[in-house]
C-alpha positions, 0 to 999 in steps of 0.5 A: 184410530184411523190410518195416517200417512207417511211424510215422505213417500205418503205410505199408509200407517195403519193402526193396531185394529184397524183395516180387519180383512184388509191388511193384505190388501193395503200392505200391497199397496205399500209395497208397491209405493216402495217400490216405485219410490226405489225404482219408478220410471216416468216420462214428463212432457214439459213442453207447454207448461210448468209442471207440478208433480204430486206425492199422494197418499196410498197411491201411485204418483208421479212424484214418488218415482226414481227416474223422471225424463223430461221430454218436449221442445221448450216454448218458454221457461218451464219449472218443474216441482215437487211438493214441500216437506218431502225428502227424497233422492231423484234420477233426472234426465233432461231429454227436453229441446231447450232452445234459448230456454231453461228447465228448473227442477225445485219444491214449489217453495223452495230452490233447485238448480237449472238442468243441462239439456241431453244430461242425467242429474243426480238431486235430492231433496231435504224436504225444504230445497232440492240439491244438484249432487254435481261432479264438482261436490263429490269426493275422491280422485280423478286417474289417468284413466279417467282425463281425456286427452287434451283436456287439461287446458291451461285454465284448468290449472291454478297458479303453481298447482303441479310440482314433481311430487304430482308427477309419475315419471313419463305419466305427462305425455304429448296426447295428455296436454293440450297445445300451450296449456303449459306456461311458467305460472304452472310450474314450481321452481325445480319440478322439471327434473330429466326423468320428465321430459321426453327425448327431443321435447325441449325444443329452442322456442321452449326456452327463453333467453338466459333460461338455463344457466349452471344452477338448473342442470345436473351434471350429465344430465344433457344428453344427445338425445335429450336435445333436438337438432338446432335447439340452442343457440347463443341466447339461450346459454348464460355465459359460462354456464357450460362446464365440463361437468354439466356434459355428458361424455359424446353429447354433442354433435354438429347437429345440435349447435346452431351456426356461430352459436358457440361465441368466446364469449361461451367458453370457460377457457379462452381461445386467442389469435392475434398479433400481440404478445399474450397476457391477462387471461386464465390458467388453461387459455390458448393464446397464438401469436402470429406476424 
């Protein structure tokens, strides 16, 4: 019975009696043919035209190799293929110039996917179709460690995706957030709480008008520190919002109130001048008449 060949790597298959004399000879061939398939590297041209790249079998071929570099400036579309029926796992880099043209890597009858120029690629194939392994199909997370500065832009965030259950304590810092990625639709409803925010970093434009009323803030969560120089004033306070209890003891000095901020209209205990007999009013008011 004669040799055959396998489907994927084209190794030969020899049969039991067959190749007397020969079997050291044919083996090593194999074990060359494995070895290009596990870590084979080869440099494509595909400049000038399509390129199909062939698996023969019991001999070195293009096709088998790990690593495939594709170099070249593109003058047209080019395709690059493997042949049918073959699985198999490829390394690819694209060192080709593309200009205002593409590469595809596919079987010849079936799909692939277009490379990136200056890229590596991780792919496969099933033997029908070749897959791109991209980032956006792995599994795991993504630390810290691994965001770089500023890129997490305002598009990268859907609707309501971070709440204070995402967030380590002081792990959201200036460097990491790029300028206006932040807006209301990014945020749950309660997920800003003190220990997130820095000193000084809720400045007055940061806040709309009536924001923040009784309900958002914890008693003695508005520190000194907590606020900048000339960050409120009257439009962003809810009448009456601010009571003893929200306060803490010496947080607030002249720095911190903008000119006429502070309206009667601001002060849970009313403060009256006039020439008329006091009344109406509440228990605590200060009422001074004068003639």
């Amino acid at each position: 019975m004669p040799s055959t060949y396998s489907q994927d790597l084209k190794l030969e298959l020899m049969a039991t009696g067959e190749n007397a004399g020969t079997w050291g000879t044919k083996t090593n061939t194999n074990l060359n043919l494995v070895q290009q398939a596990i870590s084979g590297y080869e440099a494509i041209n595909v400049a000038s035209a399509d390129v199909a790249l062939v698996m023969s079998n019991a001999s070195i071929s293009n096709a088998r190799n790990m690593v495939l570099n594709f170099t070249g400036t593109l003058t047209a579309n080019r395709t690059v293929t493997i042949p049918n029926s073959i699985e198999k796992f490829y390394i690819l880099k694209d060192s080709s110039t593309h200009g205002a043209y593409t590469l595809t890597f596919k079987t010849v009858s079936g799909t692939g996917f277009t490379l990136d120029q200056g890229k590596i690629h991780a792919a496969y194939s099933d033997g029908t179709n070749v897959s791109e392994v991209a980032l956006n199909t792995l599994g795991g997370t993504i630390g810290t460690a691994q965001i770089a500065d500023a890129s997490v832009t305002n598009a990268k965030l859907a609707t309501d995706s971070v709440d204070t259950s995402q967030l380590v304590a002081d792990s959201v810092t200036n460097a990491k957030v790029a300028a206006d990625a932040i807006n209301t639709d990014q945020l749950v409803n309660n997920a800003v709480t003190t220990t997130k925010i820095a000193n000084d970093a809720v400045t007055n434009d940061k806040v709309a008008d009536n924001a923040v009323n009784t309900a958002q803030i914890v008693n003695d969560a508005v520190t000194n520190a907590k606020v900048a120089d000339n960050a409120i004033d009257t439009a962003q306070i809810v009448n009456d919002a601010v009571t003893n209890a929200k306060v803490a003891d010496n947080a607030i000095d002249t720095a911190q109130i903008v000119n006429d901020a502070v309206t009667a209209a601001k002060l849970q205990r009313k403060f009256t001048i006039s020439t008329a007999s006091p009344s109406g009013g509440s228990d605590g008011d200060i009422w001074f008449k004068y003639s």
